[in-house]
C-alpha positions in Angstrom: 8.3 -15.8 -9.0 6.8 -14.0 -5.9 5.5 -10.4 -6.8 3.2 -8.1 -5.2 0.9 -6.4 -7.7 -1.2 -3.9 -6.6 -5.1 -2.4 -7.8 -7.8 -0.3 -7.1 -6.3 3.2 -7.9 -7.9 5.8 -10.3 -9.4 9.5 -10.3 -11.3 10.4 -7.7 -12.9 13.9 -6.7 -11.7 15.6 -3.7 -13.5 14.2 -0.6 -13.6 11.1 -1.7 -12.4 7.2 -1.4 -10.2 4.7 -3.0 -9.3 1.2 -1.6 -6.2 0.2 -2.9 -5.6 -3.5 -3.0 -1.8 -5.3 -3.2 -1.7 -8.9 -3.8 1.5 -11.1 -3.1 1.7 -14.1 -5.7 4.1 -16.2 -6.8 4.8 -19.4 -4.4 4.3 -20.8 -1.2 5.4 -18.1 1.7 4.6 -15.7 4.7 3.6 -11.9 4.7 5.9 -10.0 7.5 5.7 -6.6 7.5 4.0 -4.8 4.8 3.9 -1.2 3.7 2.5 1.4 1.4 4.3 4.2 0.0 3.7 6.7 -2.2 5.7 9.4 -4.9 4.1 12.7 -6.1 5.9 14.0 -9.1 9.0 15.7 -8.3 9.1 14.7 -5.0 10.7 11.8 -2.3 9.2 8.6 -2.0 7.7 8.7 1.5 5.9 5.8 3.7 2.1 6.4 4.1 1.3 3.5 6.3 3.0 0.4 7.8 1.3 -3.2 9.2 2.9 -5.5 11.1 3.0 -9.2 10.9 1.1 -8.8 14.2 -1.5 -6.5 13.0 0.2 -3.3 14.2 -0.2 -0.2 12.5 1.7 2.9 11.8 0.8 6.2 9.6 2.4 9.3 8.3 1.0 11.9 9.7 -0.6 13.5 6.5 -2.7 11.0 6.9 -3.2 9.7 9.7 -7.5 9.7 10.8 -8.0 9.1 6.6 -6.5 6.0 5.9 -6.1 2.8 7.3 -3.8 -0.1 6.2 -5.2 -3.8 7.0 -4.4 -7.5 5.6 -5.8 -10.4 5.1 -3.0 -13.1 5.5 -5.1 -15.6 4.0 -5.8 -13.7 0.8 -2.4 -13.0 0.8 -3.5 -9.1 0.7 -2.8 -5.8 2.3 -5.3 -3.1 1.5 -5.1 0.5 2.0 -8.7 2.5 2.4 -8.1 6.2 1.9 -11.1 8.4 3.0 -11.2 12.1 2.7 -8.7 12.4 0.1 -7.4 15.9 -1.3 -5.2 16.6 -4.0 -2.2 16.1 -1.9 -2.5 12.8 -2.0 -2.3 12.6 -5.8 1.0 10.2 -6.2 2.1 7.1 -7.6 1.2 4.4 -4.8 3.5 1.3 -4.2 3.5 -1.6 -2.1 6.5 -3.0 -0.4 6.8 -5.9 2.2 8.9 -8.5 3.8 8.3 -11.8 2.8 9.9 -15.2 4.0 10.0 -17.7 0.7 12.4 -20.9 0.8 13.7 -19.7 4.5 14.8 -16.3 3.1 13.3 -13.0 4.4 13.3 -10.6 0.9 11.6 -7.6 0.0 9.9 -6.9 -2.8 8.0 -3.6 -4.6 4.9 -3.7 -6.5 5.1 -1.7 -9.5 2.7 0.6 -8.5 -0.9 2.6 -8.7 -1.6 5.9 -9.6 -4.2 8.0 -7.4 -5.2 11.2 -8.9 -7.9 13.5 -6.6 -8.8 16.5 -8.8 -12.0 18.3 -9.5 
């Protein structure tokens, strides 16, 4: 069963980094489009950062010149390095992507990371 699980969240001081990490697993397929998202309490999921199957890259503004989203199609991995955090960016991160298995094009969501930035 194909999954994407992802790692590498935690607590972190204001100012600092995180890497997160999401995996795909699960059978023999291809990566398309991959995303990151993220949910603060009581609010809207919203999309941080997007990577094409061609390497192209979109950001939310918020964080835009702090984060950058990358892959690494033969790990099977999309990674998400987050510099300069603040507590705004304290969520619940998930990562969400296309990928073709058995001819099919599905999507699937990891079940998530939790970033905390507090003093």
């Amino acid at each position: 069963q194909v999954q994407l699980v992802e790692s590498g969240g935690g607590l972190v001081q204001p100012g600092g980094s995180l890497r997160l990490s999401c995996a795909a697993s699960g059978g023999i397929f291809t990566m398309y489009g991959m995303n990151w998202y993220r949910q603060a309490p009581g609010k809207q999921r919203e999309l941080v950062a997007r990577i094409s199957g061609g390497g192209n890259t979109n950001y939310a503004d918020s964080v835009k010149g702090r984060f950058t989203i990358s892959r690494d199609n033969a790990k099977n991995t999309v990674y998400l390095q987050m510099n300069s955090l603040t507590p705004e960016d304290t969520a619940v991160y998930y990562c969400n992507g296309d990928l073709l298995l058995l001819g099919q094009l599905r999507n699937y969501w990891g079940q998530g990371t939790q970033v905390t930035v507090s003093s």
